[in-house]
N, C-alpha and C positions, 0 to 999 in steps of 0.2 A: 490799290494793290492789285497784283495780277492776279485772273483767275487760276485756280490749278489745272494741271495739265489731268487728259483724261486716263486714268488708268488703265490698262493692258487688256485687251480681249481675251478671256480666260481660255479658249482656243487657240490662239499663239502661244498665251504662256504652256499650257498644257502639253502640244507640239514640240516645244522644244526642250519642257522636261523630259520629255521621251525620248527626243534623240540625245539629248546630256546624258542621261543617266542610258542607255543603249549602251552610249559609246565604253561609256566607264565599265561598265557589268563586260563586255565583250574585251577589254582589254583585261581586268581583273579575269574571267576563265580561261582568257590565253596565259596568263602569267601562271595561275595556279595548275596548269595541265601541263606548262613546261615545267613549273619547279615539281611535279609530281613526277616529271620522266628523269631526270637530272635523282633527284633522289632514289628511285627504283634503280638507277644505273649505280650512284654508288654504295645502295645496300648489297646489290649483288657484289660489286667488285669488293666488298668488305665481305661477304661472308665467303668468297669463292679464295680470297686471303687468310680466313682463319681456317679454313679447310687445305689449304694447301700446308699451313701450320700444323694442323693435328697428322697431316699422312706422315710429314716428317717427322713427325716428334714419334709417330708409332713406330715408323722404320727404325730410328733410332734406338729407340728403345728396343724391338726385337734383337739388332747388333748385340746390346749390354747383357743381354738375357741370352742368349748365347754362348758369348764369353765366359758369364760366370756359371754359367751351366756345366759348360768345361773344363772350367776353374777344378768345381767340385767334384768333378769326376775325377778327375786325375788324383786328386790326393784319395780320394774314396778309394783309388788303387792301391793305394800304397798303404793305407787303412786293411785292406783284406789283404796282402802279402802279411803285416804284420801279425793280423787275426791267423791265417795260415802257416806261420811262423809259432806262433804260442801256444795253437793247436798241438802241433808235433813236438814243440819239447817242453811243453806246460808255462804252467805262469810261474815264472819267476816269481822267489824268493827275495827279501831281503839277506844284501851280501852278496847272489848269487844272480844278479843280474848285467855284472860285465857285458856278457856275451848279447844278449839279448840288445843292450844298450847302443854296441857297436853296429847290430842289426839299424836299427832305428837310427841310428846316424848316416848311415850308410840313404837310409827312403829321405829323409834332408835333405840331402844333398842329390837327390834324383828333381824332388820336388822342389825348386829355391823358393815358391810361395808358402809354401808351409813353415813357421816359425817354428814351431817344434811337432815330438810325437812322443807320447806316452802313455804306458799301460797300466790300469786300475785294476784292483783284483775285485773279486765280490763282495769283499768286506769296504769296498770305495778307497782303498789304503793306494796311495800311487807307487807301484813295484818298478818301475823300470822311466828312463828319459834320455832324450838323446841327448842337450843341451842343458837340460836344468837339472843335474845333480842335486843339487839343494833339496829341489821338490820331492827327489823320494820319499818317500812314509810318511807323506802329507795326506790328512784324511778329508777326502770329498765326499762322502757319504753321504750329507745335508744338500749338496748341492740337487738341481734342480733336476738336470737333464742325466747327470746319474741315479736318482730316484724314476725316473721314466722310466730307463732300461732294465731297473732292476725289479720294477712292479709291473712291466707292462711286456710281455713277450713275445708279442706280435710284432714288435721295432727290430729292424735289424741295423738302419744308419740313421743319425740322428743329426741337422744343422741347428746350431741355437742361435738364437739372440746374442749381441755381444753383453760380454758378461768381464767383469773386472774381480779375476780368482787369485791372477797371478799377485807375485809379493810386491813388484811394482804400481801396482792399483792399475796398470794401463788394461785398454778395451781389449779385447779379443773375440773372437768366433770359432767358438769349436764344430770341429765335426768326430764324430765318432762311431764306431762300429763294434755291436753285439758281441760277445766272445761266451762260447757256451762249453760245456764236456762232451764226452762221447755221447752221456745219455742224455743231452737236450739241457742238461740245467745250466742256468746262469756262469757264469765264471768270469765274470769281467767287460772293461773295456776297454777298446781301443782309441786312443785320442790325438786326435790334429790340430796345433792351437796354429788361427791362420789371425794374422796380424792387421789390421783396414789399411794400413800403409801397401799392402801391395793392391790394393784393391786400387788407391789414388794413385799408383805408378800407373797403373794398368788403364785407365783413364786419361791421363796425362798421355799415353800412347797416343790415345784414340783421339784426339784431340776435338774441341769445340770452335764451331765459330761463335762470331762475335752477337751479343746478347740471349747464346744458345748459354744452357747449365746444365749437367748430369748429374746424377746423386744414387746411392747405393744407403737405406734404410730399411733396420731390420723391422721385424715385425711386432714392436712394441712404440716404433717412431723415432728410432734414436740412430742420428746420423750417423753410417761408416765410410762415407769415402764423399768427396765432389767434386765437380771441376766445373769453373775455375774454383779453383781451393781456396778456403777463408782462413782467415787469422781468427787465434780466439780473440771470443769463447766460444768459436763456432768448431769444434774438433769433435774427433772420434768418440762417441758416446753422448755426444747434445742432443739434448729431449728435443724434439720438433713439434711445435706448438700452432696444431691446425686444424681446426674445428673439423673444418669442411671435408679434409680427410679422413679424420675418424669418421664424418656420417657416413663417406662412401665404405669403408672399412665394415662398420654394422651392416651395410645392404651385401658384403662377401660375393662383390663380385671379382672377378680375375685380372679385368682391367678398364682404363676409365682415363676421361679428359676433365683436367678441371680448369676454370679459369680463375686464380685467386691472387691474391698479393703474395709474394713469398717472404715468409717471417725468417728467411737468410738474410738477403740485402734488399726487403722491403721494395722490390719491382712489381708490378703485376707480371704475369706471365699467366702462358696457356702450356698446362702441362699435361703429360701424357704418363702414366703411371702404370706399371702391368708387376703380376709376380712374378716371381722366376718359381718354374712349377716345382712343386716337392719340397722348398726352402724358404724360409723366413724371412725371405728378403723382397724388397721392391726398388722397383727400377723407379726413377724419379729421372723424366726429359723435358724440360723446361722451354719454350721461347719466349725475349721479350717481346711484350705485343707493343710494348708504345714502341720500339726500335723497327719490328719487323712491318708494322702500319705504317711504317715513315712512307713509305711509297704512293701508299693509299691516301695519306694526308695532302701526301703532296697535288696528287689528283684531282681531289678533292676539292681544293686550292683554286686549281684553274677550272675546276667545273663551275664554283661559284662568282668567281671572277667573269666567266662568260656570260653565266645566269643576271649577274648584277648590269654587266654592260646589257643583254640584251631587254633588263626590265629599264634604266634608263633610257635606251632609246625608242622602245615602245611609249615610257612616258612621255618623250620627247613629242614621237609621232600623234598623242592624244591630246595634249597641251596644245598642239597646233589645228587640228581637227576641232574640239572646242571652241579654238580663239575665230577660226573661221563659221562655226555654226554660233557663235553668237553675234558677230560681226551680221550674218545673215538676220537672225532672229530681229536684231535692234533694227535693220532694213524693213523687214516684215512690219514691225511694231511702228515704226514713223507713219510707214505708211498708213495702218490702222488705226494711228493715232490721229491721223486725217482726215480719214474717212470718219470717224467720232466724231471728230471737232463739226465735219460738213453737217451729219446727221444729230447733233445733241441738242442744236437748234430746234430742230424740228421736234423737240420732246414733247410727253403727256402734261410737262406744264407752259402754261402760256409763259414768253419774254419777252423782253421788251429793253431793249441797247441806244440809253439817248447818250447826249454829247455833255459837255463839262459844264452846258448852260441849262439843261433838264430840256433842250430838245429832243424830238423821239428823231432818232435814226433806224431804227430796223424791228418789227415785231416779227413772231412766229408763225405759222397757221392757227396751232394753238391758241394764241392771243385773240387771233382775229375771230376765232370758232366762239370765244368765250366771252368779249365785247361785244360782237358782231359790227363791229370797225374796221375796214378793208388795211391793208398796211398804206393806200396813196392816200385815205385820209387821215392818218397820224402823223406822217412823217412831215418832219419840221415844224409839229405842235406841239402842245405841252401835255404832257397827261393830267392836268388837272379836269380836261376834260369831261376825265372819268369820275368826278368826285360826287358823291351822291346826296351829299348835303347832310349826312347824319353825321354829320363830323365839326367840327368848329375851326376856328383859327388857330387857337392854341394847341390842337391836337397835332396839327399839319409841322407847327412849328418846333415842338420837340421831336414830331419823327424825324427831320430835316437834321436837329442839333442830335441826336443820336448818331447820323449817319457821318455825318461831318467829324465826331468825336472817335468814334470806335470803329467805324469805317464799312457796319451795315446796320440794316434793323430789321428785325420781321415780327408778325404778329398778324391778328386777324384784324379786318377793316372792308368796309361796306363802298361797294361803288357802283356806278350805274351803268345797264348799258345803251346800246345807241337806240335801243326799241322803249327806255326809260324804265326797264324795272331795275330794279334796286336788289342786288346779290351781296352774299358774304364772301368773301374770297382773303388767303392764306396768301401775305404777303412778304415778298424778301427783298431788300435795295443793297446792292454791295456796290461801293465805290472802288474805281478802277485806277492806280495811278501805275506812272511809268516811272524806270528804275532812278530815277532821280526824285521822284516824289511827288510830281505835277500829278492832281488831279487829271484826268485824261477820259473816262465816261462813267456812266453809272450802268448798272447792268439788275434788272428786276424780274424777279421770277413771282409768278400767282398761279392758283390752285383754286375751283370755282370746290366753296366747301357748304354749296347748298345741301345737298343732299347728307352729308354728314351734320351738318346743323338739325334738318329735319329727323336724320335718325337719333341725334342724341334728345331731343324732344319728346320723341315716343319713349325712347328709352326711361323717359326719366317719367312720363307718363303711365306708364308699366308699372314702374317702380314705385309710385307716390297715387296712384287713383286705380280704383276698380275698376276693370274695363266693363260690366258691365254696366254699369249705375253712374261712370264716371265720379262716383263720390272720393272721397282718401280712405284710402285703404289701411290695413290696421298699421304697417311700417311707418305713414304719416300723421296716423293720430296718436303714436307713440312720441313720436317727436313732439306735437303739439301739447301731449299734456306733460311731455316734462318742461317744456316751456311756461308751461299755464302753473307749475307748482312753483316754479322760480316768481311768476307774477303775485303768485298769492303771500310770497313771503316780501316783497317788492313793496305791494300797493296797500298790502294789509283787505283785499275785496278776495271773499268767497265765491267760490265757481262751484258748481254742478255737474256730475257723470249718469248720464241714464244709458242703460241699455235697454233696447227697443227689441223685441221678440214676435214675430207673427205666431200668431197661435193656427195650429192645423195648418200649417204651408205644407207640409207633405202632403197630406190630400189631396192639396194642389194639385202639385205634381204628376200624382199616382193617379188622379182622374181626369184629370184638362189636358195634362202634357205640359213637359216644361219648357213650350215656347210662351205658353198663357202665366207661368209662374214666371218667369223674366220680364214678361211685360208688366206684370201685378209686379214687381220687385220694380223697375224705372218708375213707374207710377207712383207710387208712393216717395222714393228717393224724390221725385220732382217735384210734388206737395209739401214734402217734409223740407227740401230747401228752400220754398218760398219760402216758408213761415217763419225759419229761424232766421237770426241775422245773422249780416256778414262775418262777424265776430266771431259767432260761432262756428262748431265745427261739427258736420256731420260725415258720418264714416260711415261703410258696409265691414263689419267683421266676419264673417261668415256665410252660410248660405243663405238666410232670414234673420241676420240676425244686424241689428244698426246700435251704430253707437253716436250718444251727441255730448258734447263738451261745450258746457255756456262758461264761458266766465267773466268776469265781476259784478256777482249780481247781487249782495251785499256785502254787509260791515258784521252780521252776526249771522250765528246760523240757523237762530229759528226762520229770520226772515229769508235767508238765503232756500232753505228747505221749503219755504210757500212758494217762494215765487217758480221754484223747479218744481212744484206740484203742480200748481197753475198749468205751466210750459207743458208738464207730462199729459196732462188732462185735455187739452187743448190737440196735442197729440194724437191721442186717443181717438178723438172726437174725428177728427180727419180723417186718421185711418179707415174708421169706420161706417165712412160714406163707401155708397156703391158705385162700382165702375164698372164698362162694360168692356168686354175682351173677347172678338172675334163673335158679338152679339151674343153672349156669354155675361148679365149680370153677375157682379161678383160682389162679396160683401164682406170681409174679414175682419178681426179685432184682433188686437195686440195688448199684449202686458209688459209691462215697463216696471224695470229695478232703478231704483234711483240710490245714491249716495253722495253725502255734501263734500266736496275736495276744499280743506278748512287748512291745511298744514302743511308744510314740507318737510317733515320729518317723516312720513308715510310716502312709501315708495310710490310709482306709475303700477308695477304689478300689485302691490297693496291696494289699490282703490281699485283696479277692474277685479281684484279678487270681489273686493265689496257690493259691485256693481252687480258681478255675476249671483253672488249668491242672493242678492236683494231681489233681482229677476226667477231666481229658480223660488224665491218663498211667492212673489206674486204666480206664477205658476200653478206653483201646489197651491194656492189659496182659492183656483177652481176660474184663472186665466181671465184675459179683460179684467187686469186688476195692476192695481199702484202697491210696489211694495216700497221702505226705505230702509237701509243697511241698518239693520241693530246688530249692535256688538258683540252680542249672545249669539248672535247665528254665527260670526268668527271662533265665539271659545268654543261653540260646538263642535264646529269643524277642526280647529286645531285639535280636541280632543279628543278626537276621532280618526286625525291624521295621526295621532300619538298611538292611540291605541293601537289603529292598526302595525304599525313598525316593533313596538312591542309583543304584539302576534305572530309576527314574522322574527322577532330575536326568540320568543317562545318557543318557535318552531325548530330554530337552529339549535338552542338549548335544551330540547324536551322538559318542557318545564308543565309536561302533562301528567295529569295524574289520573287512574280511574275507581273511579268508587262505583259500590254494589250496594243496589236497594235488595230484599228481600220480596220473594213471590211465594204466599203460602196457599196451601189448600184447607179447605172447612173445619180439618182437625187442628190446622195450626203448623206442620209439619212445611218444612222451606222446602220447595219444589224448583224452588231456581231463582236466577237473581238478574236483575237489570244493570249494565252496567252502563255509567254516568260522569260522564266529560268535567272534569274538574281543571284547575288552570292554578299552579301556586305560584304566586305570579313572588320575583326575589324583595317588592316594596310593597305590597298589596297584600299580602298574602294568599289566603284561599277564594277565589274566582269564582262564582257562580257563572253555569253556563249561560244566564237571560241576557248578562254582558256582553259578551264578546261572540256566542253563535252565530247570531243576525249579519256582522262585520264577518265574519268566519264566510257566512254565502253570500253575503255580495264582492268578497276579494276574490272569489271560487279559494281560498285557503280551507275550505270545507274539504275537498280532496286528500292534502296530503296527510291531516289530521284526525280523519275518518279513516285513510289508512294505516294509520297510526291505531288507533284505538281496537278496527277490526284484530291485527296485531297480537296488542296487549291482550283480549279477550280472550283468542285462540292462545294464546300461552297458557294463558290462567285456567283456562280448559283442559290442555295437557297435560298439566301440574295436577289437577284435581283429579283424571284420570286415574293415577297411580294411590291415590291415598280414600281407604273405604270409606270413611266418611262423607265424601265429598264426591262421589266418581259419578252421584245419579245427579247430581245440578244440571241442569242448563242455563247457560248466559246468552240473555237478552241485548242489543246495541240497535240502536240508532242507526239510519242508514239516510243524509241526505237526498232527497232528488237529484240534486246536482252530482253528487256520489255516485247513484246508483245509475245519470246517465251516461257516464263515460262509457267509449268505447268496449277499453281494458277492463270493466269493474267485474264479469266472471272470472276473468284470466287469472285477475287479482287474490278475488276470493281462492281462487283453487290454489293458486303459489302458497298464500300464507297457513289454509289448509295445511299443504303436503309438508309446508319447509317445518310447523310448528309442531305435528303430529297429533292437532286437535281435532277428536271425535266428532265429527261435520254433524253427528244427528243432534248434539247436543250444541251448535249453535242456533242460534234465532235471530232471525234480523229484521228489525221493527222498521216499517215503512209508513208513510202517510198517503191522503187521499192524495195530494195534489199532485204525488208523482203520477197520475195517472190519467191526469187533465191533457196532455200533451204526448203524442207517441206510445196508447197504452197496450199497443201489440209488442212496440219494442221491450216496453218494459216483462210484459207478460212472457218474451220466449226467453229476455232473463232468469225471472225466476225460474220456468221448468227446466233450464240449464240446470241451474243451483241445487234444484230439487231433485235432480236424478244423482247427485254426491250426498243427498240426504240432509241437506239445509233447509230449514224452518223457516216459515215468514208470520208475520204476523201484521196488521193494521192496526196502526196509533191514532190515538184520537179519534177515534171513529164516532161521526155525528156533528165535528165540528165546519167539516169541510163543505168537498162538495157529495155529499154521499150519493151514491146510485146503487139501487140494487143490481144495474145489467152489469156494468164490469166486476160487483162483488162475487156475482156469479159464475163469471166469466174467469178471474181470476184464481190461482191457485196458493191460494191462503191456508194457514193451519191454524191461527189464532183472531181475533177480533178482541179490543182492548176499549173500555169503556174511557170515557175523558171522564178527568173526578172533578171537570165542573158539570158534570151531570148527577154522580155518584153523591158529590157535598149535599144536592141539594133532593135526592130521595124520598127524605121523612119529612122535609117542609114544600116542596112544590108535587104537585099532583102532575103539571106537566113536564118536567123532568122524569118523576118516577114513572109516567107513560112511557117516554122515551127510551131508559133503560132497560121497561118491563120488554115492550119492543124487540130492543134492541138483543134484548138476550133470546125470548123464542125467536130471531130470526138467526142466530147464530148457531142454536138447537138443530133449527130446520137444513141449517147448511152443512151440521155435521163440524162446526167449528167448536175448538175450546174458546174460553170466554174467559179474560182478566180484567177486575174492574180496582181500577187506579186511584187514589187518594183517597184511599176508604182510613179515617181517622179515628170514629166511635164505633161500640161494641153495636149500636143500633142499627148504624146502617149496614154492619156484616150480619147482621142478625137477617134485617129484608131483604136485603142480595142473596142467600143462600135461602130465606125461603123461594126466593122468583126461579131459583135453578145456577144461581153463578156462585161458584166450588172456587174460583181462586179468586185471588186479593194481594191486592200492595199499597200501601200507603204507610203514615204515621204510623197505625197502631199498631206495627209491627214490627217497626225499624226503617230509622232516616236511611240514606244514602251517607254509607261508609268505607271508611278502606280498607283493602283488604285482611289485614291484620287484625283490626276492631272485628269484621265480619268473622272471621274465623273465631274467633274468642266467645262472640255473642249467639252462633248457631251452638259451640258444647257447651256454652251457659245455661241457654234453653232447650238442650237439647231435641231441637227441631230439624239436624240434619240426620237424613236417611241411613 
């Protein structure tokens, strides 16, 4: 098969996305800055069209407002002739109105827009008409715009709204004028009934052009007059139904353009609206906009007809610009494509180009760098050449029928070069045919993968051995003994786990330096592998610490367990020779846990559990010592890992409780009370503290529980504060070392102090010697902290420890507390009661009070208060109780103060 062609130099392609997309971006911001001029051209010519719209539609409309400005003047003429007419010879009478009537016929026929003219007396009663007869002694009184004139006497003429009074129901518009007496009062009115038909003759004069419209609307919105004129139901009196003029109508301006559909004949239009001043009426001038646009459309038309050809022949011109920069580019790219081909030869991996028969025709430099085979000694040989011999016949034969099948093969494979060493090298054979099929050459690419062989060697070496000790490191003896538990359930033969422990290797370290502890660590590794067998496995798990794994070294396990004693002892015994190191004799021992691996039902972490703790018991058993895994040292520990977690659910639960011992003085009277860590635990019940405190400071859970109890004390102090029986107690607590090292532990005390409100002088906080073993200035600026808030201290157990008189001294103590395995034994050891007697004049001499503790019979408070010690706690006064009990049992014996 043919090789692939090389693909594109990311710098040609690169090159000629830039000018592709160049060209595109510069033809798209031409097109988009001419369609941006082309449209600014014809918004203007659209808006400079509807502008020429509104000047006309407002001329117009000045015309109609005009006219009928006019209109109403002229009859308002003849309105006061009439009023000046009724003046001089009164208002007619009913009967008596001939004359008057022939008057008003007479201003009719001056005015031919006025339908008629009629006079109302002050009682609204119609006295007089030129035309309607009928109408006389018709009573308008109700009506609207005679209640104006008759309430309102500031009106002298009035235009209304068209109004339908006459008997033929049709519209009208009156105008009218005041008619008063000599002395100012009311007397009537004069009336002009003006018909909308002259209003649409009058229109019909003035004529419109074509998609122009006029309109005359009174000021309620009901059509009187239009042109071009409708057919009903569009007549004189049609309510005109149009949102958008009522809004403007509420804003009461004078005049105004709108552009709305017209709910006459449903066109849009741009109308131009104004009042006629003084009068109820509105001019309504109309154009159609789709008719009067026609022009602008039309423009519009061929501007985009322009726009369209000139974006096709841009695209024209970039279609062709493209087809020649690619025409280039494919040029550019053959070429590069040549220049590949010249240089791919010359790659970072060797080649090698033989003929149809496996003759070599052509190698690389590469090739030649990596065989050190010149290309004049290969060519027209065979590459078997290169064969290194770690390979057989069969192996040569299916790479061969692989290639021949699928038409290449690769994989790694070992060959030799012309200096005879022997390499690994990455091998590829692709067979070459031409477009008919014929095989035609083979074409082999290699890659010398020495140094990646060597680095996956270390790697792996890294990963599976100690690199100091070279021994297996704990990852491979993980694997080995899960292997060794699959053996034992296999073969049915028990195996053996020791862990090996240098005893004192830190001294090592800390005194030789630990270039002499590395070499004392290879040392032994190197003794300890001669001895064991190959079978077995020895490992470094730690810094001094070894692990060995023997297996099948019996059928049962007592015998299994001797002969891994034997092994350990044997051990032992080696280690324990001397060796020298930098002329440094050295001599060390080791202790060794041992435990028998009998089952596969016990996990890899189960048995180095068993291992470890069989080594920590040879340890404690005083080191250079054999221990074996007994199973009690598991339920201990499991009991232990229990307890603790139920500690810690305790803790989340408060599932603390504190109970009060009593402290009295020689009459008997409670002077204060201890208070005492109780645990009710929700399956156990009540918890004595010898349980769980010890676990409490090795978890440091001593802390938050200590803060806890400090707490509850000072509450309990607050609370007593307030109630007289109880206000003079002090309470006693417990203060671990660990407690009292924290950083925080004044900061602490002072917080629960201020937040609780407990009288600080009436706390005491009971310490022991050992916190003083370690850092006794720090503890000592402690307390004088403490003591300037007026907190108490006192020393627990005092005698048991490490007592010293210089920091008793030295320290600032208020109390000294006998231990009552001193106090039990009083009346039967002489040297005990030395120690107590002691103990109390030196507490005398210090200016300390003195409480002696476990005091149970009347005897030994009897010799405690002869030696000088005034207070007491123990049995014979009351166990440790809780608070409730306590309260009950101090006004039972009334012992409190």
């Amino acid at each position: 098969m043919p090789q692939p062609v090389a693909p594109l130099t990311s710098d040609l392609a690169k090159k000629y996305r830039q000018q592709r997309r160049g060209a595109l971006t510069l033809y798209g911001v031409a097109l988009l800055l001419l369609l941006s001029i082309f449209a600014w051209i014809l918004y203007e010519q659209y808006r400079q069209e509807l502008q020429t719209l509104e000047t006309r539609n407002a001329a117009r409309a000045d015309v109609v407002v005009e006219w009928a400005k006019g209109v109403f003047a002229q009859s308002g003429q003849a309105l006061f002739s009439v009023a000046e007419l009724v003046q001089l010879q009164g208002m007619p009478t009913e009967g008596e109105s001939s004359a008057i009537q022939q008057a008003l016929r007479n201003r009719t026929r001056s005015v031919d827009w006025v339908d008629d003219i009629g006079v109302i007396d002050a009682e609204g009663i119609v006295q007089a008409s030129a035309r309607s007869a009928d109408s006389i002694g018709r009573d308008l009184s109700s009506s609207s715009f005679f209640q104006k004139f008759r309430d309102q006497d500031d009106r002298t003429e009035l235009v209304t709204p068209l109004y339908s009074t006459a008997p033929d129901e049709r519209y009208y518009l009156y105008q009218a004028r005041r008619l008063t007496r000599d002395n100012g009062e009311f007397d009537g009115i004069a009336v002009a009934r003006i018909s909308p038909a002259v209003f649409e003759r009058a229109l019909q004069r003035l004529g419109v052009s074509n998609g122009e419209s006029i309109a005359l609307v009174d000021g309620e919105l009901k059509l009187i007059a239009r042109l071009p004129s409708l057919e009903d139901p569009f007549t004189a009196g049609w309510q005109v139904d149009s949102p958008e003029t009522l809004a403007m109508l509420e804003r009461d301006v004078d005049k105004w353009s709108l552009r709305v559909t017209s709910p006459l004949d449903q066109r849009e239009r741009l109308f131009q609206m104004q009042w006629i001043e003084e009068l109820p009426l509105l001019v309504v001038v109309g154009e159609d906009v789709h008719l009067q646009l026609a022009n602008w459309r039309q423009r519009a038309g061929i501007l985009a007809g322009v726009m369209l050809l000139i974006a096709i022949l841009g695209a024209w011109g970039v279609r062709h610009y493209l087809n020649r920069l690619r025409f280039e580019h494919r040029l550019h790219q053959s070429e590069a494509e040549l220049r590949i081909s010249a240089t791919a030869f010359q790659t970072h991996l060797g080649m090698l180009i033989a003929d149809a028969n496996g003759h070599v025709l052509k190698v690389n430099n590469t090739f030649t760098r990596i065989t050190g085979y010149s290309e004049a000694e290969l060519v027209g040989k065979s590459p078997r050449m290169l064969n290194s011999g770690r390979h057989d016949a069969a192996f040569y034969r299916k790479l061969w029928q692989r290639v021949q099948v699928a038409g290449s093969w690769e994989g790694e494979i070992w060959s030799r070069r012309k200096n005879g060493d022997v390499f690994p090298e990455w091998l590829t054979i692709s067979a070459v045919y031409d477009p008919q099929g014929t095989l035609t050459h083979y074409v082999a690419t290699m890659s010398d993968i020495s140094e990646s062989k060597a680095a996956e060697q270390e790697i792996h070496q890294l990963a599976f051995y100690d690199p100091l000790t070279g021994l297996a490191n704990r990852r491979l003896f993980m694997d080995r003994m899960e292997a060794a538990l699959k053996d034992v359930n296999r073969h049915s033969r028990w195996g053996a786990l020791l862990f090996i422990d240098i005893d004192n290797f830190k001294q090592i370290n800390d005194t030789l330096g630990h270039y002499v502890g590395d070499q004392l660590l290879q040392h032994l590794a190197r003794l300890m592998g001669q001895m064991l067998r190959e079978t077995d496995t020895l490992a470094r798990l730690g810094s001094d610490e070894f692990a060995v794994l023997i297996e099948g070294l019996g059928k049962s396990r007592e015998h299994t367990a001797e002969l891994a004693e034997n092994i350990a002892q044997k051990l032992q015994d080696m280690i324990s020779q001397p060796m020298t190191v930098r002329d440094d004799s050295l001599s060390v021992t080791a202790s060794i846990g041992i435990t028998v691996v009998s089952d596969h039902t016990s996990t890899v972490d189960d048995y180095l559990q068993q291992a470890d703790m069989a080594l920590f018991q040879a340890k404690s058993s005083g080191r250079c010592a054999l221990s074996f895994f007994d199973p009690t040292m598991q339920a201990e520990l499991l009991a232990r890992v229990r307890l603790e977690n139920e500690l810690r659910q305790a803790l989340a639960n408060e599932e603390w409780q504190l109970y009060f011992q009593p402290q009295v003085d020689q009459d008997g009277r409670c002077i204060g009370v201890e208070g005492l860590l109780r645990w009710q635990h929700p399956e156990r019940g009540l918890v004595m503290p010898g349980v769980f405190i010890p676990l409490l400071e090795s978890t440091e859970l001593i802390n938050p529980v200590g803060d806890w109890v400090l707490e509850a004390a000072c509450q309990q102090l607050a609370q007593w504060a307030h109630q007289p029986g109880f206000a003079e107690l002090s309470v006693a607590v417990n203060v671990s070392p660990l407690q009292f090292r924290q950083v925080d532990f004044v900061n602490k005390v002072e917080s629960i102090l201020q937040r609780t409100g407990a009288p600080s002088h009436k706390l005491k906080l009971e310490v022991t010697e050992s916190l003083f073993v370690e850092e006794r200035d720090d503890a000592r600026e402690k307390m004088l902290q403490l003591k300037q808030q007026g907190v108490r201290f006192a020393l627990d157990d005092y005698g048991t420890g490490y007592s010293s008189l210089a920091y008793l001294a030295h320290l600032p103590l208020d109390q000294l507390k006998i231990d009552q395995s001193f106090v039990q034994q009083v009346i039967d050891s002489k040297a005990n009661a030395a120690i107590v007697e002691s103990t109390i004049a030196l507490a005398q001499s210090l200016s300390l009070e003195i409480v002696a503790e476990g005091v149970e019979r009347d005897d030994q408070q009897a010799w405690l208060l002869a030696h000088g010690c005034r207070a007491y706690q123990g049995f014979l006064y009351g166990k440790a109780m809780p608070l409730n009990v306590l309260e009950m049992w101090l006004r039972h014996e009334h012992l409190a103060l």
